[in-house]
C-alpha positions as CSV (number, residue, x, y, z in Angstrom):
1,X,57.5,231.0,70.2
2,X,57.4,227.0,69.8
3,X,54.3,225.2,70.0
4,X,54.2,222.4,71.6
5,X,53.2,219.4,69.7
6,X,50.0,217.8,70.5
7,X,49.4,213.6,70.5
8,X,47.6,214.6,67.2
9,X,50.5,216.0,65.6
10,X,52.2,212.7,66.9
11,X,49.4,210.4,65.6
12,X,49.2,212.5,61.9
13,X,52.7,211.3,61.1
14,X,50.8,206.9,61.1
15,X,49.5,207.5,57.4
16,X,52.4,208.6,55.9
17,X,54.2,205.1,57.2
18,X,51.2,202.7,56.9
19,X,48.1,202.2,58.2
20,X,46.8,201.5,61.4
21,X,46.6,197.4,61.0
22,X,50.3,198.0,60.9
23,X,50.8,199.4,64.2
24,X,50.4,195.5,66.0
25,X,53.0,194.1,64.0
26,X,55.5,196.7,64.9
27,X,55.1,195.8,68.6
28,X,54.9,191.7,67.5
29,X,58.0,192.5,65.6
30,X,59.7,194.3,68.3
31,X,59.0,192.0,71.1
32,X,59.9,189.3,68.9
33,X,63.2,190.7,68.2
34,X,64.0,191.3,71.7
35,X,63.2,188.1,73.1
36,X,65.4,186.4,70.4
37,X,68.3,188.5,71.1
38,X,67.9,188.1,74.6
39,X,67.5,183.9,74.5
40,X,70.4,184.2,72.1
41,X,72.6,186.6,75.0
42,X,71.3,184.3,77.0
43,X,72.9,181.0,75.8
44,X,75.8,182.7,74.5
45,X,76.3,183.7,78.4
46,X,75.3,180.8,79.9
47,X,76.3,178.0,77.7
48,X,74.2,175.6,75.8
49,X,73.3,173.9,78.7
50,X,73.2,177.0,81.1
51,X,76.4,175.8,82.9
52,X,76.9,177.9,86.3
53,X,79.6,177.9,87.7
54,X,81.2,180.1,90.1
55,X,81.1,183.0,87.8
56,X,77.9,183.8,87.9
57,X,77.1,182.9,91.9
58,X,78.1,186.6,92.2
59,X,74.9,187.8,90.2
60,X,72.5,185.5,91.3
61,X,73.1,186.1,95.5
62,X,72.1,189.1,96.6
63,X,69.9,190.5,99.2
64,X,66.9,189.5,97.2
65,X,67.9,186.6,97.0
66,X,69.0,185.7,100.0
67,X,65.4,186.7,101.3
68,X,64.0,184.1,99.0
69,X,66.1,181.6,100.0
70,X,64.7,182.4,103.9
71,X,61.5,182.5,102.5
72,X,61.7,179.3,100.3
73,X,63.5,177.6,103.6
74,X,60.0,178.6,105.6
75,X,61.8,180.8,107.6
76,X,59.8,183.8,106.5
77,X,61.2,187.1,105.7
78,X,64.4,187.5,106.9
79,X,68.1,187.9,106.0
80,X,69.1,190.0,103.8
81,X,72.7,189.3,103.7
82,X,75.0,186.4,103.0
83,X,77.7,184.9,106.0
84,X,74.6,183.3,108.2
85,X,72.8,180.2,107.0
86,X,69.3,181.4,105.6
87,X,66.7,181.3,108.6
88,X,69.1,181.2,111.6
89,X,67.1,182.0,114.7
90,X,69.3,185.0,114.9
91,X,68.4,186.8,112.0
92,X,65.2,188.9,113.0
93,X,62.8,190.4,110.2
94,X,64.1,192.1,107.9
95,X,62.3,195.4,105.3
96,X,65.9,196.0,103.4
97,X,64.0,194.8,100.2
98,X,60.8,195.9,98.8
99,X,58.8,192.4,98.8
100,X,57.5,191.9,95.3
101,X,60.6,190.5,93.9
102,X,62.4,188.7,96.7
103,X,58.6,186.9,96.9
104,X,58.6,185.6,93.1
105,X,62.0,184.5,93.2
106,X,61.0,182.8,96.7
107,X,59.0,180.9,94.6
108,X,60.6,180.0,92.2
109,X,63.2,178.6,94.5
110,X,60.3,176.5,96.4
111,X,59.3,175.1,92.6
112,X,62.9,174.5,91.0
113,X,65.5,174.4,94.3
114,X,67.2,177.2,96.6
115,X,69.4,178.8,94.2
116,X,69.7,175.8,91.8
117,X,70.5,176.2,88.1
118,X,67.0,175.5,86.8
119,X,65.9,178.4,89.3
120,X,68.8,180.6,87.8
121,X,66.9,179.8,84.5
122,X,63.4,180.1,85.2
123,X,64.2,183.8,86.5
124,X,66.4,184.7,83.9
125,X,64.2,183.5,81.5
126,X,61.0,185.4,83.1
127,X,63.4,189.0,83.0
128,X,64.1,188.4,79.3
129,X,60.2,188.4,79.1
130,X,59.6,191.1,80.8
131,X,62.1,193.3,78.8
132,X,61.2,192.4,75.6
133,X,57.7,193.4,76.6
134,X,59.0,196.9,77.3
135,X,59.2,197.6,73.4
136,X,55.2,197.8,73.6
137,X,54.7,201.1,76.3
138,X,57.6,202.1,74.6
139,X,55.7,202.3,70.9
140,X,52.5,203.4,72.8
141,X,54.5,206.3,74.3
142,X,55.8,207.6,71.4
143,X,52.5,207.4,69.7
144,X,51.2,210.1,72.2
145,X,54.4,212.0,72.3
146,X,57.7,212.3,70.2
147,X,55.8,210.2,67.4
148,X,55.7,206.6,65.7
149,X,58.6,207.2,63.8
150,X,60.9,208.0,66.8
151,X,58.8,205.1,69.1
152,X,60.2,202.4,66.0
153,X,63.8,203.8,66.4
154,X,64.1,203.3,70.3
155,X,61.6,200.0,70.0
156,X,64.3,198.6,67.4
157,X,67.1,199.7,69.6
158,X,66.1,198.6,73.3
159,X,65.6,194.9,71.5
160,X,68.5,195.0,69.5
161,X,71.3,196.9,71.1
162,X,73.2,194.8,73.9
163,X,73.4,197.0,76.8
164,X,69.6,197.3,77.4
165,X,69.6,193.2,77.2
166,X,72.3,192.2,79.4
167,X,70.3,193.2,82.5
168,X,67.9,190.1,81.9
169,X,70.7,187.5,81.8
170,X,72.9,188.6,84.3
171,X,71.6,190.2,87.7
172,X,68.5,188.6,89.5
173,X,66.9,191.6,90.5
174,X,63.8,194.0,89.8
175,X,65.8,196.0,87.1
176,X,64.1,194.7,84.0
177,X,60.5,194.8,86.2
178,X,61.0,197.9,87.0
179,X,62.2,199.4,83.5
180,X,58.5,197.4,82.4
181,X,57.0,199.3,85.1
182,X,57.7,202.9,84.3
183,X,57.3,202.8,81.1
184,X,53.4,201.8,81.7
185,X,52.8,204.0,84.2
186,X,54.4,206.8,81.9
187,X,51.9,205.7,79.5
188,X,48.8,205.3,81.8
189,X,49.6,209.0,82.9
190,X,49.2,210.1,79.0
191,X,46.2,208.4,79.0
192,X,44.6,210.0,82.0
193,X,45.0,213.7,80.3
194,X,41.6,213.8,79.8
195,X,40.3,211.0,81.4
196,X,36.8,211.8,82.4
197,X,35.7,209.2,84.6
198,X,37.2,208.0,87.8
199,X,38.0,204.3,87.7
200,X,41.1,204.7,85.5
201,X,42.8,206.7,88.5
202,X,42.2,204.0,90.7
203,X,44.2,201.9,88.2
204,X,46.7,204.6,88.2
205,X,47.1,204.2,91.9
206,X,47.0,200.6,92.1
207,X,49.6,199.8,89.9
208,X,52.0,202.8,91.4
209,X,51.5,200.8,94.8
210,X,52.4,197.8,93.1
211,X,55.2,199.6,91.3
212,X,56.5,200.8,95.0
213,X,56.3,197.5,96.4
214,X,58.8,196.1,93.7
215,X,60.9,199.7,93.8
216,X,60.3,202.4,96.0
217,X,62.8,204.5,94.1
218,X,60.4,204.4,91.6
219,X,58.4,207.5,94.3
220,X,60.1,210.5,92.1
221,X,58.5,209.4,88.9
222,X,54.9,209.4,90.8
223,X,55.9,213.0,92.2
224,X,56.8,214.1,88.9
225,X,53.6,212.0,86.9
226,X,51.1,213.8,89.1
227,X,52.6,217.1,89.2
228,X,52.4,216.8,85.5
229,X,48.4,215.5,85.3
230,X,47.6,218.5,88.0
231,X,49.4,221.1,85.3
232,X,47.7,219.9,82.2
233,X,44.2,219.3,83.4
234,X,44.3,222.8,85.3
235,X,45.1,224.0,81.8
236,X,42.6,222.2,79.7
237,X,40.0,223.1,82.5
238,X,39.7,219.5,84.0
239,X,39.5,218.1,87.3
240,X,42.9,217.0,88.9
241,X,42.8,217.2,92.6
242,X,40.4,214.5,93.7
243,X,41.9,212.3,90.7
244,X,45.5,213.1,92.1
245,X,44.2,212.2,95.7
246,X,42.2,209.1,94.6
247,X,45.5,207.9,93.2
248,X,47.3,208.4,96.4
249,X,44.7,206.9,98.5
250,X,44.5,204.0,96.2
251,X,48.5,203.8,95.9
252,X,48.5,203.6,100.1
253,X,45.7,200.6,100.0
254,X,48.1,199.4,98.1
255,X,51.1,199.5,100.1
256,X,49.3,199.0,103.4
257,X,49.7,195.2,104.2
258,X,53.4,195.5,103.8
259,X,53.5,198.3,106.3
260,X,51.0,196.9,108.2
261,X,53.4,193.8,108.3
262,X,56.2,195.4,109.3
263,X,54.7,197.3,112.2
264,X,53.9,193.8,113.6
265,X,57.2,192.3,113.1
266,X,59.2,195.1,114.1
267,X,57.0,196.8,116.8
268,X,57.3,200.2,115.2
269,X,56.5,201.6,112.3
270,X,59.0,200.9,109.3
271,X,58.2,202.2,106.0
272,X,58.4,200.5,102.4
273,X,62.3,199.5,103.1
274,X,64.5,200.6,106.1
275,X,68.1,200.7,104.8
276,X,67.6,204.2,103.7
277,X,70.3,206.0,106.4
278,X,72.3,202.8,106.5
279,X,72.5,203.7,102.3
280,X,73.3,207.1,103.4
281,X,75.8,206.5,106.3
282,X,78.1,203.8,104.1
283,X,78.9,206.5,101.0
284,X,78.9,210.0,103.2
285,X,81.6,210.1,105.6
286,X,84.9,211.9,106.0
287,X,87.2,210.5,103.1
288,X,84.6,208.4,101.2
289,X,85.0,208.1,97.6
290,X,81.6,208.2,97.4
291,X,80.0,205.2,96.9
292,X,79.6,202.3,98.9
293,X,81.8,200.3,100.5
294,X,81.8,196.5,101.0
295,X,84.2,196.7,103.9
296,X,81.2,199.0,105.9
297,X,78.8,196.9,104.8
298,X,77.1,193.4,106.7
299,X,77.7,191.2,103.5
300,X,81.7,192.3,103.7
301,X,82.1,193.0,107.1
302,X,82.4,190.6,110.1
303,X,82.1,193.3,112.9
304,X,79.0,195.1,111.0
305,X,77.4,191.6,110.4
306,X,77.9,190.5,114.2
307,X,76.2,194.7,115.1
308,X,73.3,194.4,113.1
309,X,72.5,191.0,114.5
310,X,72.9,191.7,117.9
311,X,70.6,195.0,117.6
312,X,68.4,194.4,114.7
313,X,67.3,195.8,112.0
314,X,65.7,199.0,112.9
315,X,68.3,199.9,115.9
316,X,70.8,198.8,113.3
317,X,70.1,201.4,110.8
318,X,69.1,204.4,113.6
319,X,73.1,203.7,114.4
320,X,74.3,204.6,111.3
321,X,71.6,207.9,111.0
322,X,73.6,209.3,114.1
323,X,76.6,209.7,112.6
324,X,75.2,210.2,109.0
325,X,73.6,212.8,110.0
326,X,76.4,214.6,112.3
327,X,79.0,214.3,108.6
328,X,76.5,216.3,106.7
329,X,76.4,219.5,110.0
330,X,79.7,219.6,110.2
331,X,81.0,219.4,106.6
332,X,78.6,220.8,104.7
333,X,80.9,221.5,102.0
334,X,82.1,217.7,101.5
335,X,78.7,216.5,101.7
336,X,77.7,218.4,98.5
337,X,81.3,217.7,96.7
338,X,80.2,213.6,97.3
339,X,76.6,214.2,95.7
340,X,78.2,215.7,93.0
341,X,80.8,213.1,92.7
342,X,77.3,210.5,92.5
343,X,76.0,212.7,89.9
344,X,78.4,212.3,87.9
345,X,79.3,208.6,88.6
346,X,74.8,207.9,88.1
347,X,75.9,208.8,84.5
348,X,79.1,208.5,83.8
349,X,79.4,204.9,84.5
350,X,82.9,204.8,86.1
351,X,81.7,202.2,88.7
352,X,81.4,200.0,86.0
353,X,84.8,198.0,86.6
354,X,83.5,198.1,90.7
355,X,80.6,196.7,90.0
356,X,81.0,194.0,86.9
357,X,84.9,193.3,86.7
358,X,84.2,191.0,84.0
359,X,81.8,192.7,82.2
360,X,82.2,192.9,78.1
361,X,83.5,195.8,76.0
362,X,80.5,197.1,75.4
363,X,79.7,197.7,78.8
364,X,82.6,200.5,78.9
365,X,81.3,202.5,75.8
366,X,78.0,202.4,75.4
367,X,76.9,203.2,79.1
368,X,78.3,207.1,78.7
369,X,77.4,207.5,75.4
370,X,73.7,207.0,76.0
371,X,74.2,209.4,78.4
372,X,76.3,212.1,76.9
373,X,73.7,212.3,74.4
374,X,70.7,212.3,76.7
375,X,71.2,215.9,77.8
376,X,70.7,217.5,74.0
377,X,67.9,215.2,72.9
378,X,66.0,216.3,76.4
379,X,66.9,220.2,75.4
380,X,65.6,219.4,72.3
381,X,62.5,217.5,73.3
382,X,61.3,220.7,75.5
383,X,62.6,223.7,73.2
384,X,60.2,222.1,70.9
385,X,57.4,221.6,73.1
386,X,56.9,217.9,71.9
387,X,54.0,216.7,73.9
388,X,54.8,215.9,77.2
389,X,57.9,217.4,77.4
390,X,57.4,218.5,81.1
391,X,56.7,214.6,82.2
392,X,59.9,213.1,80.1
393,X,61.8,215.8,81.9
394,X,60.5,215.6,85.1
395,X,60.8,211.3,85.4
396,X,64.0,211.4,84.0
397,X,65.7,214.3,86.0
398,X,63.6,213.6,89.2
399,X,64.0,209.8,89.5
400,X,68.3,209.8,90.2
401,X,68.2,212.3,93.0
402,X,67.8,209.9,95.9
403,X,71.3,207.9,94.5
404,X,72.8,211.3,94.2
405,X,72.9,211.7,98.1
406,X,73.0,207.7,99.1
407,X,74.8,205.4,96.5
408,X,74.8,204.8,93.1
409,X,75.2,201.8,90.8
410,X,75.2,201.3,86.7
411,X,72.1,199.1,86.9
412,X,69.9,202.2,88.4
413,X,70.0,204.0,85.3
414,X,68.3,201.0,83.9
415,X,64.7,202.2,85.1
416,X,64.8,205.2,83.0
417,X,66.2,203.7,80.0
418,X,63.2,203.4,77.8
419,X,62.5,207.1,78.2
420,X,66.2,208.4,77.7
421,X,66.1,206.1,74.3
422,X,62.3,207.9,73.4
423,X,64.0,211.2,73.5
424,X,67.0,210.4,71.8
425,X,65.5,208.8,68.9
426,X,63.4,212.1,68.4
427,X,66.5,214.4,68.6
428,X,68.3,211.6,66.0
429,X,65.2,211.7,63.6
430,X,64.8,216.0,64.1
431,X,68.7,215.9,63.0
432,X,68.1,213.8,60.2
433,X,65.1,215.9,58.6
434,X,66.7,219.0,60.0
435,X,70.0,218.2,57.5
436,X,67.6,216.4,54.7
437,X,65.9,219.8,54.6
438,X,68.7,222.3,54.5
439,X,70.4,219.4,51.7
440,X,67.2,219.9,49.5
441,X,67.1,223.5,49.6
442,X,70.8,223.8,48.9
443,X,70.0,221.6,45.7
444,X,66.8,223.9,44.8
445,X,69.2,227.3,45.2
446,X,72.2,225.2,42.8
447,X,69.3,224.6,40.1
């Protein structure tokens, strides 16, 4: 029966490639690399002197953004959507958005103008930071886990390979924050394990509230993160309730002045964002293809625009549960043929063309291929027990569900990137000694 491979086993392999003053300049390297491909993307994009034109309008206003621009305009949080000038009277408060992001670019906008160029920059700029950052959990990770080896494959890769760059120089969102974000919390929770003391859970919990307030998608990976800590310290003999509860009491101190906030501006309690059944109602109804539509939705659509602002947000969105909810009772059987249809699309990337018309040739290749070979590498990761295995599992089949039964987009895969590259580099190293091995013992047997 496999073993499963401790962080010791992991650790052993550091002598046989160096010694331990090495390990920084692998992550100085890596980070390096990354930011220099990215600036380089970057400009090769944008133009020498960052031209923007109308091209790339369509990345850089969204319903972040368009929050910012209320919030830059002193208007406060509102607006979500574009067709109204930002901060009409009419537009009430809004929760569609987590607030951590739509705050920094708000901002930025107040520093550098309301969707200038040089704010276009600034953000792009701080994204390419944040993802060449993410080689350093991602070496930290694979210290602890599939081992240094395979954490200086995917390092190399995530800086190198164009796919996980693009990201920073094209959308303004949370996508390269959040990518930054699980990756540290996957590697807080390794080091918690054994953690003895109870400050470092409050830590844990802090930083998943702050995690939440940028994504609350990112939820399933503290599900499956906890689930994990409970299993292993019940097994080693450790402590893991009151750790797992101070990290959910912490994570809701957390999260409390936003939904503090939005009882006082809505009158009613809304939680971390509110567009959930909206999400829900605009991909599952009778015919859908199974994503969203622009034609159901207040950015594309006069008569949704004119409904949402003559209700509000909340009554807006309880609408579209009503007859959400009524499609899934009385066909069942579509309901589950669209989530399937999402599952496939989360990882297929068909909705690439939907989504980024002009986006390069190695958008169409690359995105299915990381994931085609996602599915071995994570069989392989857990028939061999490598440490952890139950965590890389749980955060990366746990964290799509909510997009199988709402919407799903390529950039949502992004989150879960670093891990899916961790596990793949193991399975492509395991391959390589697997063959090396049999090749050597072939030439032994011809001698």
């Amino acid at each position: 029966m496999p073993v499963e491979t401790t962080p010791e086993h992991a650790r052993a392999e550091a002598p046989r490639q160096g010694s331990g003053r090495d390990k920084p300049s692998a992550a100085f390297l890596t980070v390096t690399l990354a930011l220099l491909v990215r600036l380089g993307l970057m400009i090769a994009t944008h133009g020498i002197n960052f031209g923007f034109g109308e091209k790339y309008t369509y990345y850089f206003q969204n319903e972040t953004t368009n929050i910012s621009a209320s919030i830059a305009n002193g208007y406060g949080y509102v607006w979500p959507f574009t067709g109204l000038l930002f901060g009409d009277p009419k537009a009430g408060p809004t929760s569609w958005i987590a607030p951590v992001y739509p705050y920094f670019c708000a901002a930025v906008f107040r520093a550098f103008g309301v969707f200038s160029r040089e704010s276009f920059f600034f953000i792009v700029l701080v994204q390419c930071f944040l993802s060449a950052l993410t080689c350093i959990p991602i070496l930290k990770i694979a210290e602890k886990t599939v081992g240094r080896r395979a954490g200086i494959v995917a390092a190399f890769v995530w800086a190198l390979f164009p796919w996980f760059s693009q990201w920073a120089i094209t959308y303004i969102w949370e996508i390269t924050l959040s990518a930054l974000l699980v990756s540290l919390l996957f590697w807080y929770a390794l080091r918690l394990e054994k953690a003895t003391t109870w400050r470092p859970w409050v830590g844990f919990g802090a930083l998943w509230g702050f995690a939440l307030l940028v994504n609350p998608s990112l939820g399933t990976i503290l599900a499956a993160s906890l689930l994990y800590l409970a299993y292993y310290r019940h097994r080693i003999r450790l402590a893991w309730l009151r750790p797992a509860l101070l990290t959910v009491v912490m994570c809701a101190l957390v999260i409390s002045p936003w939904l503090i906030r939005n009882r006082v501006v809505f009158g009613e309690f809304a939680f971390l964002r509110t567009d959930f059944w909206f999400e829900f109602w605009n991909s599952n109804y009778h015919g859908s293809p199974g994503r969203d539509w622009v034609g159901r939705h207040p950015t594309g659509s006069d008569t949704e625009r004119a409904e949402y602002l003559r209700v509000g947000e909340l009554a807006y969105v309880r609408e579209k549960a009503v007859p959400a909810k009524k499609f899934v009772r009385d066909h069942p059987g579509e309901f589950v043929w669209l989530c399937a249809k999402r599952f496939v699309t989360f990882w297929d990337g068909s909705t690439m063309k939907y989504f980024a018309p002009a986006a390069p040739w190695w958008f169409s290749w690359s995105f299915p291929i990381f994931s085609q070979l996602l599915l071995p590498s994570l069989i392989l990761v857990c028939v061999r027990r490598i440490h952890a295995w139950q965590l890389f599992a749980g955060a990366i089949l746990l964290y799509p569900v909510p997009y199988y039964i709402t919407s799903t987009q390529v950039r949502y895969r992004h989150a879960i990137e670093p891990l899916m590259l961790l596990v793949m580099a193991f399975a492509l190293l395991a391959s390589i000694d697997f063959f090396r091995g049999r090749a050597r013992t072939a030439g032994e047997f011809e001698s």
